[in-house]
N, C-alpha and C positions, 0 to 999 in steps of 0.2 A: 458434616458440612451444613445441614439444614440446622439444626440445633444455632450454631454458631450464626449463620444466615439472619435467624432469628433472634437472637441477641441483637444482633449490629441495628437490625429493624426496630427494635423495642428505643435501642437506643440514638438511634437518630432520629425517629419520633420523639422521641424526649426533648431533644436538643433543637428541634424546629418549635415545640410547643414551650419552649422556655426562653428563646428568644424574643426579645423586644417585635411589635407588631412591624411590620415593612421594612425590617432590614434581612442583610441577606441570607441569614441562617434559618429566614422562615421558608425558605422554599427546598424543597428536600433534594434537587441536582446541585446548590450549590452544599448542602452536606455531604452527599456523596463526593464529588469531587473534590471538597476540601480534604477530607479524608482518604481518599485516591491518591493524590499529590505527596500527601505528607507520608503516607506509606513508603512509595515510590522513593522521596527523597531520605529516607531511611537505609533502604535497603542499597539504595545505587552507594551515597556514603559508606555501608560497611563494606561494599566490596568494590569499591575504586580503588581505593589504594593499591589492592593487588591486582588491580588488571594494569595501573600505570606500574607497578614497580618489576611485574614482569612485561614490560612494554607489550602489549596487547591490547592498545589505543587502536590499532587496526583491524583488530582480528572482533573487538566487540560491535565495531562501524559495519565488518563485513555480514554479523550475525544477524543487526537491526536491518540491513538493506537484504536479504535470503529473506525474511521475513514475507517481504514482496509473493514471493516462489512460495512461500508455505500459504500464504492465503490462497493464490491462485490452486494451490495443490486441494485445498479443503474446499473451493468455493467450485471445484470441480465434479469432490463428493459427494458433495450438498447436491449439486445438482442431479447426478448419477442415481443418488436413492430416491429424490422425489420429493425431498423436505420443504415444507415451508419457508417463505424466507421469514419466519420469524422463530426459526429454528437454525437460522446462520450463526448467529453468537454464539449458540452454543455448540455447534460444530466446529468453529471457526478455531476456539482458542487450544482445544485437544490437540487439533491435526497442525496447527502451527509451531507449536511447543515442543511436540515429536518431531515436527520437520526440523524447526531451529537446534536442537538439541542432539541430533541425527548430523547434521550438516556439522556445526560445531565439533565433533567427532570425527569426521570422514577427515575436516581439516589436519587437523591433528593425528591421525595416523595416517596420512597422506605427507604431510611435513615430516615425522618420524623414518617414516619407509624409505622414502626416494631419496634424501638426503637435499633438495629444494630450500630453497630461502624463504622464508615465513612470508616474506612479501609479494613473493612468484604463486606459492600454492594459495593464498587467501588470494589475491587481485585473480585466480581463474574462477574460482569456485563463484566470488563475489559474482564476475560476469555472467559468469553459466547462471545463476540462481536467478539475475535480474531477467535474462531473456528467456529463461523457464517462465517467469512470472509473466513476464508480456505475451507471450506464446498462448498459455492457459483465459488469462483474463480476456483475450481478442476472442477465443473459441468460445469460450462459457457464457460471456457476457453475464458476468454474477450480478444479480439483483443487492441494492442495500448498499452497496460500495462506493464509498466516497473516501477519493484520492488525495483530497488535503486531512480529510481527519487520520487516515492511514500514517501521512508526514509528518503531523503536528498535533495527532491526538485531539480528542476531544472529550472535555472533562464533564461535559454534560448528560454525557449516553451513559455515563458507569452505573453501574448496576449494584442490587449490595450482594451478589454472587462474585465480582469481582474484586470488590474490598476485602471478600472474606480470602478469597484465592493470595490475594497481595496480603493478608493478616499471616494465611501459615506459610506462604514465601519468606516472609520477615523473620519469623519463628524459625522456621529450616535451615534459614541463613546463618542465623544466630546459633544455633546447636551446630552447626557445620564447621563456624569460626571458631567454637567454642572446644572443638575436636582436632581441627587439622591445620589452625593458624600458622601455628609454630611449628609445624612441619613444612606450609608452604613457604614462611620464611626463608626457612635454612633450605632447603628445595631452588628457590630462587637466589638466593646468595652463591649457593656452593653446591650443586649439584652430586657432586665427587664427594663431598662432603657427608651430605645427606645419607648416602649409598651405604657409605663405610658406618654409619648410625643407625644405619637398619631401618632407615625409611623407604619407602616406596616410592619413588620418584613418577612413574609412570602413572602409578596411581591416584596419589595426591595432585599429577594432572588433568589427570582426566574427570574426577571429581569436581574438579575444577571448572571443566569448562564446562560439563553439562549444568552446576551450578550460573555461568553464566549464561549459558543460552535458555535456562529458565528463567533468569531475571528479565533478561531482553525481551522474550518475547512473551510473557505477562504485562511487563509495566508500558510496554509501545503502546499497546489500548488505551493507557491514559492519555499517556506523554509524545507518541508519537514517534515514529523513524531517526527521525534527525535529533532530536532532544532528548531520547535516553541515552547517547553516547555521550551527549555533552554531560548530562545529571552523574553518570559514573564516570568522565574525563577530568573537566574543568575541575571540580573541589579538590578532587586529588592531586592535580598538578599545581594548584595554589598551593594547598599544606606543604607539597612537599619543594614550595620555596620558604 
């Protein structure tokens, strides 16, 4: 990851020093964040399609708002060891990513188990995760925490530790689709199907979602709460007019 770190640094040094004098590529937040952004809209693209086409417009909404809960959960542990708050970020995105990723999970053998409607077990978890988070953040009072950049992201704080994180998310995604697209397919098409083909149905769910709950909760840093559902909702329900 350092290796790679320092690539990205070589090269967005370059591209601020090759830009025209006082336009916007000369100042290095808005490289990083252009490159933030366009990551972001990369990967939300390759995997919208299959969260609208297995309707899970709700269950990605539920992951970006637990989100909430996984920061309050890290910005707990931060506190607990004694860290720096300029050692938040990088506590922050480890313990969120297992949280989102963990939660995403629980839903889904929670949905499995009980035999529950998708929209009963997501809308508790949803709840419980938002008033986990409010619980935590009233007790902790975490230093650094700003609630609109949490909502709507903020393209200015990225880091090029983050860009590198969103470069091999892009990469992961792409060998992931390039392996079990055509199983999630027929998986979503025809379940029964699937089965009789010697697919793994449970599997290629579950791969699934912890795929999505690592998209979620890497690219909210940029793009924020509310705008990564839409970046993996909205294009996908265009196309598939």
């Amino acid at each position: 990851m350092d290796a790679l770190v320092g690539l990205l640094d070589t090269f967005i040094e370059w591209v601020r020093n090759s830009a025209p004098e006082g336009t916007y590529f000369n100042h290095l937040f808005a490289i990083k964040g252009f490159l933030a952004v366009v990551l972001v809209c990369l990967i939300c693209g390759a995997i919208g399609g299959q969260v609208v086409g297995n309707r899970m417009a709700f269950f990605s909404d539920a992951l970006a708002h637990c989100a909430f809960a996984g920061f309050a959960v890290a910005a707990a542990c931060f506190l607990a060891f004694g860290r720096t708050e300029s050692d938040l970020r990088d506590w922050m995105m480890p313990i969120m990513v297992a949280f989102g990723v963990g939660i995403g999970l629980l839903i889904a053998v929670v949905r499995e188990t009980t035999g529950l409607q998708s929209d009963t077990v997501i809308g508790v978890f949803f709840a419980g995760a938002i008033g986990l988070g409010a619980v935590f953040l009233r007790a902790v009072k975490a230093p650094g925490f700003d609630i609109e950049s949490f909502i709507f992201g903020d393209t200015q704080k990225v880091r090029t530790h983050d860009i590198a994180a969103l470069l091999v998310l892009l990469t992961a995604t792409l060998v992931f689709f390039a392996l079990f697209y055509n199983r999630l397919v027929l998986v979503h098409v025809n379940p029964s199907l699937a089965l009789s083909r010697g697919v793994s149905v449970r599997l290629c769910q579950y791969l699934f979602v912890v795929l999505l709950g690592l998209v979620v909760n890497l690219c909210l840093f940029v793009v924020g709460t509310l705008l990564i559902n839409a970046l993996l909702i909205v294009p996908a329900a265009t196309a598939a007019n």
